[in-house]
C-alpha positions in Angstrom: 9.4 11.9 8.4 11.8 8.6 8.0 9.9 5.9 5.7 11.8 2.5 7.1 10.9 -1.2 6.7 9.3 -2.8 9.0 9.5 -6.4 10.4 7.2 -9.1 12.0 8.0 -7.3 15.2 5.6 -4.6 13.9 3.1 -7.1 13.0 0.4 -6.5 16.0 0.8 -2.6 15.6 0.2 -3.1 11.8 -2.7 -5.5 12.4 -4.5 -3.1 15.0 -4.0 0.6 12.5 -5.3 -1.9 9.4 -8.2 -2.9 12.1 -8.8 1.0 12.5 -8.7 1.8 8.2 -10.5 -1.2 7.0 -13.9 -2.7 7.6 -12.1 -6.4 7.4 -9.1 -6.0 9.0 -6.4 -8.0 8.5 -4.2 -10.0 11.9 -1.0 -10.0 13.5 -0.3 -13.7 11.5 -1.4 -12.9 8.3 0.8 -9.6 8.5 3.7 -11.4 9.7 3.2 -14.2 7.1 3.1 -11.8 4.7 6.4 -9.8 5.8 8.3 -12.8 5.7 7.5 -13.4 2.1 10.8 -13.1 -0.1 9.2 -11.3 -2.6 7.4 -8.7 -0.3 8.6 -4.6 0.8 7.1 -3.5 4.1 7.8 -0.1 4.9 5.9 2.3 7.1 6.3 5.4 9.3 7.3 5.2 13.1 6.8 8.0 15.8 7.7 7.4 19.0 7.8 3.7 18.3 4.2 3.6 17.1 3.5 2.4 13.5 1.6 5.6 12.3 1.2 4.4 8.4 2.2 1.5 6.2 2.4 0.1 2.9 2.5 -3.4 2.0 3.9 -4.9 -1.7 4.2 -7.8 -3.4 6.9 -8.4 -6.0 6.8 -10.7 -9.0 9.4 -10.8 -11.9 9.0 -6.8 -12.9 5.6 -6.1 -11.3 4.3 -5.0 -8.1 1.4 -5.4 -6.5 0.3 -3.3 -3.3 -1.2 -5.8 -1.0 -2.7 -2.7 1.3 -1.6 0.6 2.4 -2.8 2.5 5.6 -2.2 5.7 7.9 -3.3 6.5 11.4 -6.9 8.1 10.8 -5.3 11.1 13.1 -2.2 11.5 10.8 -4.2 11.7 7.2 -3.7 14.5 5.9 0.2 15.1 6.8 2.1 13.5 3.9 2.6 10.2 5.7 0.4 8.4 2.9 2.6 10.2 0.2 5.8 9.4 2.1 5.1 5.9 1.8 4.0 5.4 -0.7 7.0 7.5 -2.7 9.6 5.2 -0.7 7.9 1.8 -2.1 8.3 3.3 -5.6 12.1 4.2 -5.3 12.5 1.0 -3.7 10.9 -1.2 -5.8 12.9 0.4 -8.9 16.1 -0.4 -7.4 14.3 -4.5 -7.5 13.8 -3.9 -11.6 10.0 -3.2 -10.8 8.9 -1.7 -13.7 5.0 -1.6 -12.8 3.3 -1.7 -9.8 -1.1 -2.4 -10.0 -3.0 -2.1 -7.0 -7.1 -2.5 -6.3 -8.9 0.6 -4.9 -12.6 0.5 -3.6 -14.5 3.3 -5.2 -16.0 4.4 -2.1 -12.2 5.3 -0.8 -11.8 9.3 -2.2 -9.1 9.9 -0.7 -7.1 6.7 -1.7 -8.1 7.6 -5.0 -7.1 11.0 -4.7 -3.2 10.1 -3.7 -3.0 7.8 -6.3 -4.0 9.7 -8.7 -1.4 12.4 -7.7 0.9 9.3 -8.1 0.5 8.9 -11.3 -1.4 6.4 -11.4 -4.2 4.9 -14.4 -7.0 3.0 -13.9 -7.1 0.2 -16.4 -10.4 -2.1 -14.9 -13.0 -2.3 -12.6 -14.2 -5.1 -10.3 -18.1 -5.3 -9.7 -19.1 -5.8 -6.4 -15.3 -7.0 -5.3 -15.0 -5.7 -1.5 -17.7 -7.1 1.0 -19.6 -3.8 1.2 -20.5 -4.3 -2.5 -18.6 -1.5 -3.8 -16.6 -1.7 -6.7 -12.6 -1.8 -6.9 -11.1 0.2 -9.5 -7.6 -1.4 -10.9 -5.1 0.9 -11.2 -1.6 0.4 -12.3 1.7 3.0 -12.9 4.9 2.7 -15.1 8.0 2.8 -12.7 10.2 2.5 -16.2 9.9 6.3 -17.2 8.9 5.6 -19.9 5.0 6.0 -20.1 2.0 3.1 -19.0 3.3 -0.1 -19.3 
């Protein structure tokens, strides 16, 4: 499995797989708006020349935040979350990231789950934060080695 980054040219792929993970999908513009953000890492899966999974970052001084990450329903379960989401760590390093925070719902168990196998802490909670009323955990991880941040 090759984690690569991905460019506006992915943009309506992305848009339709986030469509099929997430009750409020987000579009082919705000994707590509996003993308061409300086301070943002795209990277995702291709097979056959089909996005299958991607992950989304923003970058700011020595933080990281992931903006959204998604597989293929049909390919959960194969890595391809793990894959991605290991390749935005090692890449962010190399960008002095030292921390990297992210919102979760609490209804998604098995986002949960793979970021908890990440290493990663939950360190708040959002009431009622996505539109179905359910509550988004905050998580964060240390990139530094060195423990929480």
């Amino acid at each position: 499995m090759i984690v690569d980054r991905l460019t506006p040219a992915s943009a309506a792929q992305m848009a339709a797989l986030h469509a099929r993970c997430f009750d409020s999908g987000w579009s082919e513009a705000e994707l590509t708006s996003l993308i061409l953000m300086p301070s943002s890492l795209t990277l995702g899966v291709l097979h056959d020349g089909q996005v299958e999974g991607f992950i989304l970052c923003r970058k700011a001084v020595d933080e990281a935040e992931i903006l959204t990450i998604c597989v293929d329903p049909e390919k959960r379960g194969t890595g391809t979350g793990r894959a991605i989401l290991d390749a935005a760590h090692k890449a962010l390093a190399t960008q002095s990231v030292t921390r990297v925070l992210l919102e979760v719902s609490t209804d998604n168990s098995a986002a949960r789950r793979l970021y908890d196998q990440a290493g990663y802490s939950v360190i708040g909670k959002r009431p009622g934060y996505y539109r179905n009323g359910s509550d988004a955990l905050m998580l964060e991880k240390s990139l530094s080695g060195r423990g929480q941040a």
